[in-house]
C-alpha positions in Angstrom: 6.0 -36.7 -40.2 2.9 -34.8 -40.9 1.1 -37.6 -38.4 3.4 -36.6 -35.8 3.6 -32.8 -36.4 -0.3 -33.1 -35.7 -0.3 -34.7 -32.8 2.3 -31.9 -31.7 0.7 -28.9 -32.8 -2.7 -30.6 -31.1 -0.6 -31.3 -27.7 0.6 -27.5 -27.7 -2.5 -26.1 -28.8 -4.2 -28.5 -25.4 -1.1 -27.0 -23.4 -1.8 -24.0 -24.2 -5.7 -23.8 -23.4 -4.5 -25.5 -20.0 -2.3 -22.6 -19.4 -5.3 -19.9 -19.6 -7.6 -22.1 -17.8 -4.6 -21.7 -14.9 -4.0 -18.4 -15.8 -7.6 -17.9 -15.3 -7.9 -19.7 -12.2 -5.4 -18.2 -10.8 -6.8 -14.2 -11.5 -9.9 -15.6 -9.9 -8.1 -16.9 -7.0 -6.1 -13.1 -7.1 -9.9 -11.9 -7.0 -10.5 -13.8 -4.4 -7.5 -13.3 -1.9 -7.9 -9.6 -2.5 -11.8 -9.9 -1.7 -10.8 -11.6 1.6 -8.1 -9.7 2.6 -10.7 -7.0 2.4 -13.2 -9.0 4.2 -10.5 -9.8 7.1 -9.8 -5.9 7.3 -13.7 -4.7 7.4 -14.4 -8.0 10.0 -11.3 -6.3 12.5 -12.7 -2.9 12.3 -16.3 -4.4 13.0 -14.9 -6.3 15.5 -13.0 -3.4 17.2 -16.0 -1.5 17.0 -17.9 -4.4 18.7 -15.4 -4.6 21.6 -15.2 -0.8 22.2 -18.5 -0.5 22.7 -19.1 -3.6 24.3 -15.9 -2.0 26.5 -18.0 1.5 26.8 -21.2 -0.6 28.1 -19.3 -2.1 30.6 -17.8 1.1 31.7 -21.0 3.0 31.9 -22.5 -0.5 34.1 -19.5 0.4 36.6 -20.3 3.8 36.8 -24.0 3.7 37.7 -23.0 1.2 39.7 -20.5 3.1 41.4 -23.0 6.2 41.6 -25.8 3.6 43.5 -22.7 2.7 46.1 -22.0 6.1 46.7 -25.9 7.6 47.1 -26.0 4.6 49.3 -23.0 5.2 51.1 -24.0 9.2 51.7 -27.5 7.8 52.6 -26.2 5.5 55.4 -23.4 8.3 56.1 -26.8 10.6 56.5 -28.6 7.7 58.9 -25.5 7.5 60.4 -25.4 11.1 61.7 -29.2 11.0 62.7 -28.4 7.9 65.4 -25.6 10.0 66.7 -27.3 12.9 67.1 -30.5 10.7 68.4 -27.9 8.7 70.9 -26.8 12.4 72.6 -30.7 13.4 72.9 -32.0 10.7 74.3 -31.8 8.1 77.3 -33.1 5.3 76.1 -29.9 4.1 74.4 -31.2 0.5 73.8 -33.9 1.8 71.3 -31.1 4.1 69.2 -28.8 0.6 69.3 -31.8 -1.1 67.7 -32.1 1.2 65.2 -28.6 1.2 64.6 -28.6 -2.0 64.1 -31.7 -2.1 61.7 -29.9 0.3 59.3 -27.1 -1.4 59.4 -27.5 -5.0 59.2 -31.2 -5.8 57.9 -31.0 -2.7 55.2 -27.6 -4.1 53.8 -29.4 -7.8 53.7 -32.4 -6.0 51.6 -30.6 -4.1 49.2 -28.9 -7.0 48.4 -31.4 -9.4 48.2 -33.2 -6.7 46.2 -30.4 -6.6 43.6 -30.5 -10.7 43.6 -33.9 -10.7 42.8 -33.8 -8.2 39.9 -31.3 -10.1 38.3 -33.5 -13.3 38.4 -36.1 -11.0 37.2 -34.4 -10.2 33.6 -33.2 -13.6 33.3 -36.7 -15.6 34.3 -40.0 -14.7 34.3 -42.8 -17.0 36.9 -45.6 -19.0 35.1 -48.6 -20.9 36.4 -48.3 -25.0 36.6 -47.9 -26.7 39.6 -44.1 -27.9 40.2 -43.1 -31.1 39.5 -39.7 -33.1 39.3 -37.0 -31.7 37.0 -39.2 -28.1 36.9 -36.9 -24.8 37.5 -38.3 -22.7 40.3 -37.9 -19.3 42.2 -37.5 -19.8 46.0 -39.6 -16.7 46.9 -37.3 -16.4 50.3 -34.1 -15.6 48.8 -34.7 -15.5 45.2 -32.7 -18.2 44.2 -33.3 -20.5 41.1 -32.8 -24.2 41.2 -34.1 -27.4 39.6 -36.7 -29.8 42.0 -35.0 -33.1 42.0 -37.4 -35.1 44.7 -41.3 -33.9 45.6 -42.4 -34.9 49.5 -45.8 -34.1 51.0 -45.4 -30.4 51.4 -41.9 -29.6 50.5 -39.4 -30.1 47.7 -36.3 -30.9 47.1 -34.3 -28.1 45.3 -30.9 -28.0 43.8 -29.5 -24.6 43.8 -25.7 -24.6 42.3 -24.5 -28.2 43.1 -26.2 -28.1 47.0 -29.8 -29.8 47.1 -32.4 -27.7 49.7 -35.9 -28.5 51.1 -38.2 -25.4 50.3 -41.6 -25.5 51.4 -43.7 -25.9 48.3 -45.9 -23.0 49.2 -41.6 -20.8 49.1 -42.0 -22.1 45.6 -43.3 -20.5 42.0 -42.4 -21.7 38.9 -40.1 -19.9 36.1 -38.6 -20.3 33.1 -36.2 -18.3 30.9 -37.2 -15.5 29.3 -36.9 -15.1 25.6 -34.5 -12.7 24.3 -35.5 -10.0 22.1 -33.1 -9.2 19.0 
């Protein structure tokens, strides 16, 4: 009897140092679900402070872009006016068609390839070497970036997107990206 009282009393005292290990356990794991419910709500704000400004950056992008196109639009609106007034003055109507067609066509074509080649300008930066196959290159023409797949006698082979171009090797420099500063 006193055998088997023992080896109750020993079972309950075990079951009962189990149940406060788990009672332990599971204040810890309390602990823990609080801690990351906490976590979850500072990560939302962080991240809804992250997306608002990322939201305001874009927003204030738009609007300086916006302000270029419309200094650009009372600029040509401005040029504009000048021809007209240059077209009653004058005789020689072929030489106010020209420049007509100078502001409006090869000016458009600048700006825009000026724009082009600014981006490429934050995203690479030229470096000396002389190009060879599987190099990344500016084509100085249009400002385009692409990777030389096939080098000839004076030209290269260029793949810009998914169309391969020949580029005179002298159209070419070489880039790479440039490293971004955190």
């Amino acid at each position: 009897m006193d055998e088997g009282h023992f080896r109750l009393d020993k079972l309950l005292n075990k079951a009962e140092q189990d149940m406060q290990k788990v009672e332990a356990k599971e204040k810890d794991l309390h602990k823990l679900l609080k801690e990351n419910e906490r976590l979850k709500r500072e990560y939302e704000v962080l991240s809804d402070k992250e997306r608002k400004q990322h939201e305001y950056t874009l927003q204030k992008l738009q609007n300086k872009i916006r302000e270029e196109e419309i200094q650009y639009l009372k600029d040509m609106e401005r040029k504009l006016k000048q021809i007209v007034i240059e077209w009653k003055r004058t005789d020689d109507k072929q030489k106010v068609i020209r420049q007509a067609e100078e502001l409006l066509f090869h000016k458009r074509a600048k700006a825009i390839n000026d724009k082009i080649q600014k981006k490429v300008d934050t995203k690479f930066e030229e470096i000396k070497g002389e190009v060879k196959i599987g190099d990344r290159v500016k084509i100085r023409t249009n400002n385009q970036v692409g990777k030389v797949l096939e080098l000839r006698s004076k030209a290269a082979v260029v793949q810009v997107g998914n169309i391969p171009i020949q580029v005179k090797l002298a159209d070419l420099v070489l880039v790479q990206e440039r490293q971004k500063v955190e």
